[in-house]
N, C-alpha and C positions, 0 to 999 in steps of 0.2 A: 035394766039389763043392757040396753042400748048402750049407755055411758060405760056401763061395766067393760064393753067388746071393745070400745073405741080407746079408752085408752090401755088396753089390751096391746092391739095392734100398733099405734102409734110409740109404746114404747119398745117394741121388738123390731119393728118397720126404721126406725130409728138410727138406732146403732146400726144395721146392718148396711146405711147408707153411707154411712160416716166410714166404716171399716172395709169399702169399695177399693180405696185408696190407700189403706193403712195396713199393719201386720196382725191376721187373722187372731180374734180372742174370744174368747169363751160367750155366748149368749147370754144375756142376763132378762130374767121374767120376773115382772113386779105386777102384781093385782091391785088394783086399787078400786075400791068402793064409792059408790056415788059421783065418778067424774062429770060434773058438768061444762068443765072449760079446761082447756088444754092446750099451752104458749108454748110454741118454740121460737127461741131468739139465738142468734148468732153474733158476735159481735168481729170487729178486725183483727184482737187476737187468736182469731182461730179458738171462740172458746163457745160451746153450745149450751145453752141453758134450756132444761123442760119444766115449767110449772102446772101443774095442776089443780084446779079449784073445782070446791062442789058445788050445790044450789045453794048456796049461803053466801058463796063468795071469799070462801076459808080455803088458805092451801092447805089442803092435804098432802101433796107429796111436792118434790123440787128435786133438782139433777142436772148438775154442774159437768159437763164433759170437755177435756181438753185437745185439742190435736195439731199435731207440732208439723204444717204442711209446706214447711219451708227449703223441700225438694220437687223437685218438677217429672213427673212423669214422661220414658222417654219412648215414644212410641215406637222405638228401633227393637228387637230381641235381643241384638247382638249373639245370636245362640250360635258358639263354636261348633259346628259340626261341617265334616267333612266334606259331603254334597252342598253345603249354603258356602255363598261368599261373605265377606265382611263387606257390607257396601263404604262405609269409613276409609278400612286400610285401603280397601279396591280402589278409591277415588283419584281420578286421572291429577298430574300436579305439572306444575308450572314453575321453573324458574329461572332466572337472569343472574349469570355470575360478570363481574368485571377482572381482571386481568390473571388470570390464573393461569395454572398447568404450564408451567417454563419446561426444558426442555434441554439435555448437553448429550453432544455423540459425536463418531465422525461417520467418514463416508468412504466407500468404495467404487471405483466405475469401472464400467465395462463396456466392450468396444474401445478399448483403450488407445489413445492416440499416445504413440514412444513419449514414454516417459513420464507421462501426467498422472496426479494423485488424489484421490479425495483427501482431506483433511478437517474439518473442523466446522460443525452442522449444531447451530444454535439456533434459539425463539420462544417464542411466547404461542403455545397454541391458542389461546386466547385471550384478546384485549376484551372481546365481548362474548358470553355465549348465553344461546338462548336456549333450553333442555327442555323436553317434554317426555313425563314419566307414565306411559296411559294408565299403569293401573295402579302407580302410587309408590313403586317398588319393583327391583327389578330389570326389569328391561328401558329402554331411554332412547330415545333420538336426539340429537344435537345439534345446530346449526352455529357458526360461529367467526368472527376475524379474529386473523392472528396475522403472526410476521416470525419473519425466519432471514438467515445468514449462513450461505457455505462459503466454503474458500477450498480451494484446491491450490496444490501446488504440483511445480514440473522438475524435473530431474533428466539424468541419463543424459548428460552432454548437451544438452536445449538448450533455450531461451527463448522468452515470448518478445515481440516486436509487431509493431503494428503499420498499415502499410493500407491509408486507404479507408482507414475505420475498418478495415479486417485482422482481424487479430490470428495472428502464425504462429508456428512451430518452428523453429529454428535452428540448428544448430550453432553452440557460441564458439567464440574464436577459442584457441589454444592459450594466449595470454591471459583470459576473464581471469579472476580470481572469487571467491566467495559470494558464489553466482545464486541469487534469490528471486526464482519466481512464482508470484501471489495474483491468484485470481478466484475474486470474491463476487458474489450476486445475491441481492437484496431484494428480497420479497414480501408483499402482502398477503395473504392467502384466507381461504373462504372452504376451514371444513366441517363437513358432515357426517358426523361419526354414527355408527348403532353400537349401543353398549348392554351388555347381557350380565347383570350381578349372578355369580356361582355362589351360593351361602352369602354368609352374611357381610365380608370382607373383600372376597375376592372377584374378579372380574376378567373377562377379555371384551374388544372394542374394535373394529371393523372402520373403514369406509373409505373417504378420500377427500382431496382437498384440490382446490383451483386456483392454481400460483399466480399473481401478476408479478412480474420480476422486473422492477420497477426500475432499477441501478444495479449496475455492473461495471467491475473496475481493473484493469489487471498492472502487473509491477514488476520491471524488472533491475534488478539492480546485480551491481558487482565491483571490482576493483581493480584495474589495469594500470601496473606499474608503481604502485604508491597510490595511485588515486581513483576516489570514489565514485560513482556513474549511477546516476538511477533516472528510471521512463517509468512514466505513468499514465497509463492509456484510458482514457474514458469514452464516452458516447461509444460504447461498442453495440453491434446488432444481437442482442438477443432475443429470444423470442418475447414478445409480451405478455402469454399467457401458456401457462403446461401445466399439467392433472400430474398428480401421484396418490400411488395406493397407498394408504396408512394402517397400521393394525399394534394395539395396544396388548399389553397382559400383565398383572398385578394387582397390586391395591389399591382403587383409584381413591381414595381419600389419603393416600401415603405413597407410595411410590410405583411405580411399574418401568417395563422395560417397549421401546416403541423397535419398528422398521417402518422406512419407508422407501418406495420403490419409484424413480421417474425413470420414466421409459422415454417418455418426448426429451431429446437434446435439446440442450440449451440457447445456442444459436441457428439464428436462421444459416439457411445453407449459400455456403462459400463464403462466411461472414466469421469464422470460429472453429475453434476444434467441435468435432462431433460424436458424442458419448453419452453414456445413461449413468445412473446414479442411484448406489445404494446406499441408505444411512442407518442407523442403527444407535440406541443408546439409552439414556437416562431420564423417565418423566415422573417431574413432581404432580403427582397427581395426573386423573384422565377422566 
């Protein structure tokens, strides 16, 4: 009777250990008479075998089972509901873009000294940036160098001349002819943006960047009489560092539209004309 319970048990206890990990199936109950010995072997195809023998030493029964465990149990639920997060999607991300999001517009100023223009406001918001995504999607911080180029231009009877390394306003004579003046400044910059994804495409982007304005060059040229005339002024006093507010909207994987605002003029004082600067225009990407 002994042998009769045991492998009783051993064959029901059985399956029901193997099918812990596997797709629930129907119990199976085998009796078997006189068990005196009772094998289970497992081999590394995943294949279990149960022998049974009686006090003779005769098999009586045998039971070949296969199971195919060539998937890994994954102890996440990943159960979609409302109240749970995905701890996966949720997971904070990291990464490093090299020279992206270019950049075309022009500019306008205000506090405007007679005559003078924004005109033409290029760059690269980033040669490097480094983004951090906290929850994987979303929302973003970014830190970053880039480089940028405006250029203004003056009109209304002017001309720039220089006098000192200070750079002037001028009035030009009645003779000039075909009077062109260009003043351009070249910068590094270091910004920091917060970027808020709307849906799945869209986006706005916030923050501000810290100029080093590194060169700056202004040009005057004209024609008097038949003949050509141009000044080219360099080492002029600009400031060496001014903040602007930056603010992004579009599709930053495809295009958006930018502003940006400098309120710090550009030369130090009594070195330069003195104005602020708005720009505005076209970003591949943000």
């Amino acid at each position: 009777m002994r042998h009769h319970i045991s492998a009783i048990l051993a064959l029901i206890s059985f399956p029901a250990a193997i099918n812990a990990a596997e797709p629930e199936v129907n119990d199976t109950i085998t009796v078997i008479e006189n068990a005196a010995n009772i094998t289970v072997k497992t081999t590394q195809n995943s294949e279990t075998a149960i022998v049974v023998k009686d006090s003779d030493g005769q098999t009586t029964y045998s039971y070949l089972f296969s199971s195919d465990q060539t998937g890994k149990t994954d102890d996440n639920w990943n159960l979609s509901l409302p109240f749970l997060r995905d701890k996966k999607k949720n997971a904070a991300v990291y990464d490093l873009s090299v020279c992206i999001n270019p950049y075309v517009g022009g500019s306008v100023v205000s506090d405007n000294p007679s005559g003078l223009h924004g005109s033409v406001d290029v760059g690269l918001s980033d040669l490097f940036r480094a983004r951090y995504i906290p929850t994987g999607r979303g929302f973003s911080i970014s830190i970053g160098l880039g480089m940028g180029y405006r250029q203004y231009t003056l009109g209304g009877g002017n001309r720039f001349e220089s006098i000192d390394r200070r750079l002037n306003i001028s009035p030009r004579d009645e003779n000039m002819e075909n009077v062109r003046n260009r003043l351009g400044i070249m910068t590094f910059n270091i910004p920091v943006m917060l970027t808020q994804r709307i849906g799945k495409h869209f986006a706005i982007s916030a923050g501000g960047r810290v100029n080093f304005n590194t060169y700056a060059k202004a040009s005057f040229s004209c024609d008097i009489d038949g003949l050509h005339f141009k000044e080219t002024y360099k080492g002029l006093h600009q400031r060496l560092m001014t903040v602007d507010a930056v603010g992004k909207i579009g599709f930053p994987d495809a295009v958006g539209i930018y502003v940006s605002y400098s309120p710090m003029k550009p030369f130090e004082n009594g070195y330069g004309p003195q104005f602020k600067t708005l720009s505005f225009g076209l970003t591949i990407g943000f």
